[in-house]
C-alpha positions in Angstrom: -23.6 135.7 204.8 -24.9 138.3 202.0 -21.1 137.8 200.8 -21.2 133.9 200.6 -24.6 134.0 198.7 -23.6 136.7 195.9 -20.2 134.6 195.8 -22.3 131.4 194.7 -24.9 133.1 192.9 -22.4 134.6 190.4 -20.9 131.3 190.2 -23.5 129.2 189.3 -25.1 131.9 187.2 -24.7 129.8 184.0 -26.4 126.4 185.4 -29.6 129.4 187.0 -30.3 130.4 183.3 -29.8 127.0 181.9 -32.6 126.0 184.2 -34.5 129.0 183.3 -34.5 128.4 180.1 -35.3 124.3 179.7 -38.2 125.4 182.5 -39.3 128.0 179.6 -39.2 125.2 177.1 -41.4 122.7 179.2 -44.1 125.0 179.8 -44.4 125.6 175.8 -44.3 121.7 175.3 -46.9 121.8 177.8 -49.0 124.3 176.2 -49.0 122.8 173.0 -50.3 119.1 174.1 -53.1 120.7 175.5 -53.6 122.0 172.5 -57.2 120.2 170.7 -56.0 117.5 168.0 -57.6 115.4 165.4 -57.7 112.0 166.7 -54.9 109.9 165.1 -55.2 106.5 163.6 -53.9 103.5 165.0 -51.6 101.3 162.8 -52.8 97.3 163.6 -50.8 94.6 162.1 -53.4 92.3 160.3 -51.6 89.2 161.4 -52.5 89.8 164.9 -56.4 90.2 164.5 -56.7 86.1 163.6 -55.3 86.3 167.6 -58.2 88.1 168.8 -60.4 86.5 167.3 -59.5 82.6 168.6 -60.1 84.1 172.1 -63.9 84.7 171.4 -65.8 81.8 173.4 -69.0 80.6 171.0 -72.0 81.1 172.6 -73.8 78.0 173.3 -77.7 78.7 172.2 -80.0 77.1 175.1 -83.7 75.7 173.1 -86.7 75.6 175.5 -87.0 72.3 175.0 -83.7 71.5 176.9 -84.9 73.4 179.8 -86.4 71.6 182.8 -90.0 72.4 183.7 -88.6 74.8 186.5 -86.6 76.8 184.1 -88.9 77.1 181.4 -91.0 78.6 184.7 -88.7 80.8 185.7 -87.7 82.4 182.1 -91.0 83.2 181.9 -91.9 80.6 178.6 -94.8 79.2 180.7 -97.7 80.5 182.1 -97.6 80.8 185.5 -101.0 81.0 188.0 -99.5 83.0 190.6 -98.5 86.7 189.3 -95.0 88.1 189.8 -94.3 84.6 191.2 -90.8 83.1 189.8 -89.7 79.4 190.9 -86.3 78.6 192.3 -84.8 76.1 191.0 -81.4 74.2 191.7 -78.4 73.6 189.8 -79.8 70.6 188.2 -82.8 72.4 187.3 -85.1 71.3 190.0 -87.2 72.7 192.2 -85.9 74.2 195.2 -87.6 72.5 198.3 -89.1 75.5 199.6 -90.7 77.9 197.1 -91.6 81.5 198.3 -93.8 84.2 196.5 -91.9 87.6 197.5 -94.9 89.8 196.8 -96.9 87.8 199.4 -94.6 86.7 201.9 -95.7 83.5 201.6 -93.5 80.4 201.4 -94.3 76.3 200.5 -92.5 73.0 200.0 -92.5 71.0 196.8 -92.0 67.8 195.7 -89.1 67.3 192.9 -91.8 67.6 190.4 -92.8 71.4 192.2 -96.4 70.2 193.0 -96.9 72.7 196.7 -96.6 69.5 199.9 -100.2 69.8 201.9 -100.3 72.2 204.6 -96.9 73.6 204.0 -97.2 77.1 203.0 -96.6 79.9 205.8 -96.3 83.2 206.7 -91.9 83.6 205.5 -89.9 80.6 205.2 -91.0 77.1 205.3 -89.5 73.8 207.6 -89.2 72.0 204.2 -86.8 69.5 205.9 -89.5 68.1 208.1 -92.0 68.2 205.2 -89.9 66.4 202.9 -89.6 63.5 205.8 -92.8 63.5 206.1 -93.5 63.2 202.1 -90.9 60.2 202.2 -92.4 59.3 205.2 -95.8 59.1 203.9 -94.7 57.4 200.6 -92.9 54.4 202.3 -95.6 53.9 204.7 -98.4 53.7 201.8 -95.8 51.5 199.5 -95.8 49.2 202.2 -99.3 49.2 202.9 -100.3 48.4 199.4 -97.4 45.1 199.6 -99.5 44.3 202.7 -103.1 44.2 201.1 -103.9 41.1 199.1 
């Protein structure tokens, strides 16, 4: 055994100090990137910063006047009488059905226009599907009373 090992050892004696030797050279490469340097500058073609630039989206600038009474609400642009209260409003601008003051835990129905439906606010979240049949409800019935009356 101690015969076959000093056999190959002397044999491959060149390739052991070859590998010494590029092991020696990667540590001092390693050493040296470690090394502090000045940052470097980066070269940019100019032709490619039109590029970047075409990507940029403009931003579209939203007036108060396009926003719907809800959203001026919410954003905070009018006074509202409840404090810390927010509306939600729909994707259309809106006003969410049911309306709920966080602080409170109190929640309401609304008409389209956000006036609060009568005897709809409670204690967490509202039925506003039953109060918005009744609104309809309501407005049919006194629609049809008024074609009745002379």
């Amino acid at each position: 055994g101690q015969a076959f090992t000093t056999y190959m050892l002397f044999n491959q004696k060149e390739r052991l100090s070859t590998l010494e030797s590029h092991s020696v050279r990667l540590e001092e490469l390693g050493r040296r990137a470690s090394v502090m340097r000045s940052p470097m500058k980066m070269a940019l073609p100019m032709n490619s910063l039109p590029l970047l630039m075409d990507e940029a989206v403009p931003e579209k600038k939203i007036f108060p006047s396009e926003l719907t009474p809800c959203q001026q609400e919410a954003a905070g642009l009018v006074h509202v009488p409840l404090r810390s209260y927010k509306p939600s409003c729909d994707e259309n601008g809106d006003y969410e059905a049911q309306q709920c003051w966080q602080a409170a835990n109190k929640c309401w129905c609304v008409d389209k226009s956000g006036a609060m439906l009568r005897d709809s606010m409670v204690d967490g979240p509202a039925d506003c599907v039953q109060n918005t049949w009744a609104l309809t409800l309501y407005i049919y019935y006194d629609a049809w009373i008024k074609i009745q009356l002379p």
